[in-house]
N, C-alpha and C positions, 0 to 999 in steps of 0.2 A: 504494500500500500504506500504511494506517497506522503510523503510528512507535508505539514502546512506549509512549512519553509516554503519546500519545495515546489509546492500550489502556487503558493503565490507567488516564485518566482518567474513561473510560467503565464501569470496572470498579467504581470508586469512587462514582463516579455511583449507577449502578445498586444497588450494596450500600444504600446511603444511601436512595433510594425504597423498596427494601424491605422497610426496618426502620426507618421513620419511627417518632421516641421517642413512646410514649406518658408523657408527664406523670405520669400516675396510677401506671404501672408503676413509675417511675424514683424518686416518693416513696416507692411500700411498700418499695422493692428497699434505699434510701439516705438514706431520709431519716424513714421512720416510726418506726425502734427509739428513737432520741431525743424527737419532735417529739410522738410520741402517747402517750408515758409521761408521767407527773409526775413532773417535771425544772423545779428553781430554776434550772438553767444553758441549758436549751431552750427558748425559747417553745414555747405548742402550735401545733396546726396550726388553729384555730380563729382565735389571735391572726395566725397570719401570713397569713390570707386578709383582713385588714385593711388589706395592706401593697400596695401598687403592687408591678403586674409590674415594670416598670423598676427598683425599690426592691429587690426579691428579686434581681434579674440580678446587678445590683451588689455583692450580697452575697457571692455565686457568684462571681464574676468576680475581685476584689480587696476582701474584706470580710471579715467575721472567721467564715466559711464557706469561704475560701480553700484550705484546708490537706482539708478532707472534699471539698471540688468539683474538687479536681486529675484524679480519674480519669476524670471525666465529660467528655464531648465538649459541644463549643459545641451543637450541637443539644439534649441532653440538659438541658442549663444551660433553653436556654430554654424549654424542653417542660415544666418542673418550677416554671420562675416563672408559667408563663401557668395550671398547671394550679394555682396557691395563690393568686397575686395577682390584684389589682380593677385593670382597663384601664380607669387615669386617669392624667392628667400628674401629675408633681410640682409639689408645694409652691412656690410663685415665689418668690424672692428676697424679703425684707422691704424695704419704702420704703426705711428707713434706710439699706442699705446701699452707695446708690446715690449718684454724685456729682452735683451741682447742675448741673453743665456735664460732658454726656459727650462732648465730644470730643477724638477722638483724634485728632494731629498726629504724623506722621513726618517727613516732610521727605526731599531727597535722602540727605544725610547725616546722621544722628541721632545729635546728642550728649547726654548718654555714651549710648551702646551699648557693652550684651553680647548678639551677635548669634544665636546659640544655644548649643551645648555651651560655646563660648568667647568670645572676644573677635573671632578672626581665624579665619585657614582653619587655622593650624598645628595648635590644638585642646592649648595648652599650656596653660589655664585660668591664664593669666599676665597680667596689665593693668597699665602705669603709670598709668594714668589712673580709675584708681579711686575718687578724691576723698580713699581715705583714708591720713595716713603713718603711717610704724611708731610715732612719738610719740602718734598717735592711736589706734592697735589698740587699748589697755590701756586705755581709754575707755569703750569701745562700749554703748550704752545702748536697750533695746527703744525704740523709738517707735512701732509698731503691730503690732496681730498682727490676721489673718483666719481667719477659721475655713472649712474646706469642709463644709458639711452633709451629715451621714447617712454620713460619710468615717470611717475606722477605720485609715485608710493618708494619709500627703502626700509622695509620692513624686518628684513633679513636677519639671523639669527648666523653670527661667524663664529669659523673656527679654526685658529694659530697652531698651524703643530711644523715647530722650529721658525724659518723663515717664509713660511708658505701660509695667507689664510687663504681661508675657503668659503667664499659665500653666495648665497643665491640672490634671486630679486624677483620685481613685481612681473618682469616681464618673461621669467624662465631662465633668463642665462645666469650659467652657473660659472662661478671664475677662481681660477686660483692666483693669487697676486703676492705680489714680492711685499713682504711686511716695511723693509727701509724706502720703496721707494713707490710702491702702488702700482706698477707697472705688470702686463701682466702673462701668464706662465703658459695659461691653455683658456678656453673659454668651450662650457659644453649648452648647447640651448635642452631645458626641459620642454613638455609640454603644459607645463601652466605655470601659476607663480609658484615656486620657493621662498618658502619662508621660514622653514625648520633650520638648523644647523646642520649642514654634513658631518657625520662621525664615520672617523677611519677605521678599520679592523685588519689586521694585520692577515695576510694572503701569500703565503709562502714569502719571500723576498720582497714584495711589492704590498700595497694596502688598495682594498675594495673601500671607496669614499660610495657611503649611504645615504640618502637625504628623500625626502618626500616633495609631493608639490598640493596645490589645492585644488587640483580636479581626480585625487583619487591614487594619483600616479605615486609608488615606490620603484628607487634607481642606486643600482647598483655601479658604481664606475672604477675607473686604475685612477687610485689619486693622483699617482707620480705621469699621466697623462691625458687625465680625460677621456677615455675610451672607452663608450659603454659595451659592461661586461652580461646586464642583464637589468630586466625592466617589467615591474609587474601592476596589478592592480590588489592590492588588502580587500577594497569595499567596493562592492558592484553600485552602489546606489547611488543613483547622479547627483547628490549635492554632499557628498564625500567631500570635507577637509582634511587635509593631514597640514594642523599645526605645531604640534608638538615633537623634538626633537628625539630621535628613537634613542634609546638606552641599548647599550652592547656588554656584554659578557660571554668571554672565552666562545667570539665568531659567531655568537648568535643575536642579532636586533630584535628590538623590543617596538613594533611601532600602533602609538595611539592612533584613534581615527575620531573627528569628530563632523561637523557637520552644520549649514547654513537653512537646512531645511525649515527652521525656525522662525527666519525672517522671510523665505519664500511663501513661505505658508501667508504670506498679507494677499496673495491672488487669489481671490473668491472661488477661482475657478477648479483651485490645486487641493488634490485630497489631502489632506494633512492630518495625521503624519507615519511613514513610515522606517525612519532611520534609526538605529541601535548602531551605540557608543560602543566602542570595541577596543584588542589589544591583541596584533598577531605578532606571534614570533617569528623570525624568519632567517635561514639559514643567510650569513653574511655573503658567503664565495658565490652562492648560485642562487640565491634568490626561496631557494623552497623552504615552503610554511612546516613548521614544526606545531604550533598549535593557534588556536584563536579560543578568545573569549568574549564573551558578548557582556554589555553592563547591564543589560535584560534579558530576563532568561526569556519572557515570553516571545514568540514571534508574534507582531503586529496583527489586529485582526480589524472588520471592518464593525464600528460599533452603531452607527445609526448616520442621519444623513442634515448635511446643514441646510437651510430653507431654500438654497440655491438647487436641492437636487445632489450635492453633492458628497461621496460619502466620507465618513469622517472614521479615522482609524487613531490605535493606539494599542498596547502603549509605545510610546516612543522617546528618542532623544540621550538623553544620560550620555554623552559626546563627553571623549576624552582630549582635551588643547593642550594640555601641556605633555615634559619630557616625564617620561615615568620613572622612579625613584630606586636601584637597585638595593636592599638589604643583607651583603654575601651573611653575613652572622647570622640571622633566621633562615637565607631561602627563599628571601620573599621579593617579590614586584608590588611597588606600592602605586595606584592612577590615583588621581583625583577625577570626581564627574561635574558634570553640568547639570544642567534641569531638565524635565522631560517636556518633549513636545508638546505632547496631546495627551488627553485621559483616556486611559488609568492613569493614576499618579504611579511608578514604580519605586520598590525600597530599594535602589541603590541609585537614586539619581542625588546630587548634594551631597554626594559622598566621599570617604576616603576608603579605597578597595585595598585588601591585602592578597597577593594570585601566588602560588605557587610557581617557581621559577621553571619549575620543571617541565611543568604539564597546564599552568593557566589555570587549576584551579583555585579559585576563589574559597581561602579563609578564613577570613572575616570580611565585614565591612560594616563603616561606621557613619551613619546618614545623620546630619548636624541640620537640615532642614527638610522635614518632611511635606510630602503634599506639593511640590513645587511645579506649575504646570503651565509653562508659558511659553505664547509664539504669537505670528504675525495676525496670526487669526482670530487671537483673541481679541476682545472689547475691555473695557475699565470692567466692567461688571463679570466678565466671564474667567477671566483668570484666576483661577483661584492660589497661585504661586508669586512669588516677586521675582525671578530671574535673579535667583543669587546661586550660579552656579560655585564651585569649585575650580575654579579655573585654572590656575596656577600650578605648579609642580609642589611634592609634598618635601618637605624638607628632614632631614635625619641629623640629630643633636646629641649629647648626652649633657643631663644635668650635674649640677653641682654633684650630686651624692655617685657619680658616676653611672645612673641606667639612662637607657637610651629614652629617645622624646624623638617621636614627628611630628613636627609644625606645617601647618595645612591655613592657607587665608583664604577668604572666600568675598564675593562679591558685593556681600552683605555689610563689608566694613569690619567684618569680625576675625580673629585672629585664631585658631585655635592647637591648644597643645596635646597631642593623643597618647598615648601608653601602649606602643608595639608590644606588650608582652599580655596586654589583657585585652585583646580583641577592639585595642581603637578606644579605647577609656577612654574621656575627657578630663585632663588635668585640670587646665585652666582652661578661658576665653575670655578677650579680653578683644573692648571695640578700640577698632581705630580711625573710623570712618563713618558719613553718614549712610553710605551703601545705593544699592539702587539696581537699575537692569543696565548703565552703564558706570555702578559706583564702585565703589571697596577696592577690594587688591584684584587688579585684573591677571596680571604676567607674570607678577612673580616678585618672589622676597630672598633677603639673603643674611648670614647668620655667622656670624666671628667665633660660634662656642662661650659667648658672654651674653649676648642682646641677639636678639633677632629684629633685621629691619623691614617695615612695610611703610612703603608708598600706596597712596590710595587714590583712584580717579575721580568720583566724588563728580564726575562732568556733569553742570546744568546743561540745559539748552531751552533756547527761546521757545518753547511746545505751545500751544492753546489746551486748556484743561480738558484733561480725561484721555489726553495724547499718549499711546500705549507704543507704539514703534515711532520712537525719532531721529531714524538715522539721516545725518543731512541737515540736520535743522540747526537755525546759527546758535553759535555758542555763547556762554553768559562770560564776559569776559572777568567778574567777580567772584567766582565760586567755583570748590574743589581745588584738590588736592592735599598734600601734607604729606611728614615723612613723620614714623614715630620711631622710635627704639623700645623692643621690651627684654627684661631681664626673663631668659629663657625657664628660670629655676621656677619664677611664682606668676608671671605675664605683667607682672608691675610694669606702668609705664617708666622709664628714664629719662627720658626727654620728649617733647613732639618739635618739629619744627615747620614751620608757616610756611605753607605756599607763598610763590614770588607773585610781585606785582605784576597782571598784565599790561600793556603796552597800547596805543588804539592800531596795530596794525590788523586786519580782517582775521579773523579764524581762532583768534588768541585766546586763548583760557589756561589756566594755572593749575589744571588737572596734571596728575602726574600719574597713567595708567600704567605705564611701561616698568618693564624688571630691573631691578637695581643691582647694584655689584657694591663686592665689599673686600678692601684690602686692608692690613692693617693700621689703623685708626681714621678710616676712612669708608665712608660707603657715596657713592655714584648715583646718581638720579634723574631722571630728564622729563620733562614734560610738556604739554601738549601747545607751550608757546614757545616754542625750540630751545630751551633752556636749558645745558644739561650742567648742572652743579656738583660740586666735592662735599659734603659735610664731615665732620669730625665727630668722630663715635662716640669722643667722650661726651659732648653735650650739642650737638645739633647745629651747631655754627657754622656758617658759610665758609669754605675756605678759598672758592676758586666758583666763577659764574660766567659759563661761553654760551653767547646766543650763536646759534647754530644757522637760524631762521635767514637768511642773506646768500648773494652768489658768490661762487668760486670760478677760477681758475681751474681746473682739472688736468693730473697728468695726463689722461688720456684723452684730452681735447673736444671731450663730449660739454654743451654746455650744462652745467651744474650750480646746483638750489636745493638751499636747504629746508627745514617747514616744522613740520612738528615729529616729537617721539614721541612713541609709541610702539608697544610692540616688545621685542627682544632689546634688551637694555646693553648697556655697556660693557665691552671687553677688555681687562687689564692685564697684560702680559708681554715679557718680552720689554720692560722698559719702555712699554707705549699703551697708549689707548682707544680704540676704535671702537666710532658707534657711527649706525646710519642715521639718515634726518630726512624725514619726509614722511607724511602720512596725511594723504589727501581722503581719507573715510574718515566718517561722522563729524564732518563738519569742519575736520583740520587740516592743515596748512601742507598743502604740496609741494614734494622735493625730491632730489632721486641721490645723492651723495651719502657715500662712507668718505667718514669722515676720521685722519692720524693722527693722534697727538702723542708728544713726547716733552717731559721738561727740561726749558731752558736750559742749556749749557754755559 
């Protein structure tokens, strides 16, 4: 007998043959009130058949069509570039921006490395060995900027191992660049954006660089030259994100999947919802799955129909974003989840999962907000959850008396400390935020073994009341953000320190969504009015404040602009620092540069 799974994935199937997009439909339907009026803010549709299919995807995908292409399905995306743009490649790299000698050396051990999301498996974005000391923070001086071409987003999550980082972007390409001088080694194009870190796994002599993108895609490549070795899909389901950086142990990746179904689900027209948060293992050299686990055990079913005729499923969502957390002392794989789409409410969505490194399974898990059930589909009235996922990676500590502590922030503004030995026990919790569906700690925290630090987003925006999905809408250039410190042992506050001033340029707000990094006596922060600042751990004071937000120079001669962070926060290694700048969703400031800093000499 068939399993439901499997019904329905015939069901899906089937639906999908029989309303293959037409192109042409999906422009007059979405895209012609704008594109075939005269409009200073629209190109027409004349100008955009100039444009590479690949070029318009991109656009769709993560580019300043972002926000209008949310409702549209991956099929639809591509049915609408093929039906405007010219099937040709892109534009190659300019000479210039290439280095004289491309190669790449790893080595057994690569010094410095930051290995992906962080430095180690713990994922406390903490390193002594940073090159750089607190005398030196208040220093910090650009020594190169790169620009990503045709990019309006730099969201990207890098990774240093020796002289070599590795990072992806909004538009696919993935690059390896000389850390002294940005210049670059190989460039390999994905098919959608990257935005995880690549992590290397060592392959006989050579290293397989792993990294994911946002339409589904896992990739397998030779670090040392960009040549793909293998290329697969984790999650059949077309609004599959893979944000979160995959975790590796001894050749095996660990990769989270989560998923935009959420906010597509605002189409009246779109059944929502059917997507399950996941966690597949996967053989590093060749690509094959060693196990998968779902953050629902149910498979989706269809539960009644909304007044449109349409049917309404569930349960759904519980979407893993972040890097997932290795344990070698227990055995264990720690995710965090997000919210679930649609009702049913399920018990592991707002949670923190403990899986078996083995085999995937699940256990424990510890759900810190129940009932949580929100999407685009919702009304003020129908939601009965706030959108306070888990979103961030979990953190691994040990307290004063020496037992271990997972720190887990969540979206709600709240902090919380767990007891890995009793099934997720709640120590403490402690607020650090007012929270929201885009407040609390969105990316990620970081943790010295003294304090743990959380930045929090806290972003208004201009809404009209009872405004449930506000992506796009202008921002309050007065409210959110804050960085706090808590003492790890009891969640006591140590310091908080105050959001910066905004500025009157367009997009500005003092949210600070993005993952911070922490070196000794120093933690890193950036936020959403291109600010990215140094604090001092002992008590939260300013040490060093670079607006980001401005053009550059580029060695690679692309023009480049900087805008807001957000996203994958700061990298410190190697006696330098690098972060990207740009982030043209929800309302912030557009930019496409990584950006090197190194202190004054």
């Amino acid at each position: 007998m068939l399993t439901r799974s499997i019904l329905l994935g015939f069901l899906i199937l089937a639906v999908r043959a029989a309303g293959a997009a037409s192109g042409e439909a999906v422009y007059q339907k979405r895209c012609a009130g704008c594109h075939d009026a005269a409009s200073e803010r629209a190109p027409s549709r004349d100008a955009l058949k100039e444009l590479s299919v690949a070029r318009i995807l991109r656009t769709l995908d993560f580019g300043v069509m972002i926000n209008v292409a949310y409702p549209l399905s991956r099929e639809e995306r591509e049915a609408v570039a093929k039906y405007l743009g010219v099937d040709r490649p892109d534009a190659p790299a300019p000479a210039q921006a290439f280095c004289s000698d491309r190669t790449v050396t790893i080595g057994a051990s690569p010094t410095p490395a930051w290995k992906g999301w962080g430095p180690d498996l713990s994922n406390t974005r903490y390193t002594t060995a940073s090159g750089i000391s607190l005398n030196q923070a208040g220093k910090l001086k650009l020594k190169w900027a790169y620009a990503y071409a045709g990019d309006v987003s730099a969201f990207a999550a890098p990774t240093v191992l020796g002289k070599t980082l590795f990072v992806g972007s909004a538009g696919g390409a993935v690059q390896a660049l000389s850390t002294d001088t940005g210049c670059v080694r190989w460039l390999y194009q994905a098919s959608g954006p990257v935005r995880s870190a690549p992590v290397a796994v060592p392959n006989g002599a050579k290293h397989v660089l792993v990294f994911t993108d946002l339409t589904g895609w896992v990739y397998g490549i030779e670090a040392e030259t960009g040549t793909q070795l293998w290329k697969k899909k984790v999650e059949q389901h077309d609004t599959t994100r893979l944000t979160g950086t995959a975790a590796v142990l001894n050749g095996t990746v660990f990769v989270p999947a989560a998923s935009w179904e959420e906010t597509r689900s605002s189409n009246p027209e779109y059944a929502c919802c059917t997507f399950r948060g996941s966690i597949t293992a996967l053989r590093a050299k060749d690509g094959t799955q060693i196990w998968k686990t779902y953050t629902i055990r149910e498979t989706p079913a269809e539960h009644g129909k909304t007044p449109n005729g349409v049917g309404t499923w569930g349960p759904s969502g519980a979407g893993v974003w972040g890097s997932p957390t290795i344990d070698n002392k227990r055995g264990l794989l720690y995710i965090a989840t997000g919210d679930n789409f649609s009702s049913p409410a399920s018990d592991m969505s707002d949670a923190v999962l403990a899986l078996d490194i083995k085999n995937g399974r699940i256990v424990w898990s510890k759900q810190v907000t129940p009932g949580d059930v929100f999407s685009g589909a919702c009304t003020g009235s129908t939601c009965p959850g706030p959108d306070h996922d888990v979103g961030s990676s979990v953190l691994i500590e040990k307290l004063p008396n020496g037992r271990d502590v997972l720190l887990a922030g969540q979206k709600s503004g709240v902090v919380f400390a767990l007891d890995p030995d009793r099934k997720g026990e709640i120590l403490w919790q402690t607020r650090v935020g007012k929270g929201g569906t885009n407040g609390g700690v969105q990316w990620g925290m970081a943790s010295d073994g003294k304090q743990v630090y959380a930045a929090v987003s806290d972003v208004v925006r201009k809404a009209s009341p009872g405004a449930v999905i506000q992506v796009g809408l202008p921002l309050d250039p007065t409210q959110g953000g804050g960085l706090t410190a808590l003492r790890i042992g009891t969640g006591e506050k140590a310091w908080y320190a105050a959001p910066g001033k905004c500025s009157d340029k367009p997009g500005c707000s003092p949210a600070q969504p993005s993952a911070v990094t922490a070196i000794p006596g120093v933690v890193f922060s950036g936020s959403v009015d291109g600010h990215l600042r140094a604090f001092a751990t002992e008590d939260g004071r300013v040490l060093w404040d670079f607006d980001t937000a401005r053009e550059y120079k580029t060695v690679n001669g692309v023009p480049g602009k900087g805008g807001s962070l957000d996203g994958a926060g700061p990298v410190a290694v190697g006696g330098m620092l690098f972060v990207n700048s740009g982030y043209a969703r929800n309302g912030g400031m557009a930019g496409n540069v990584l950006l090197a800093f190194a202190p004054e000499e």
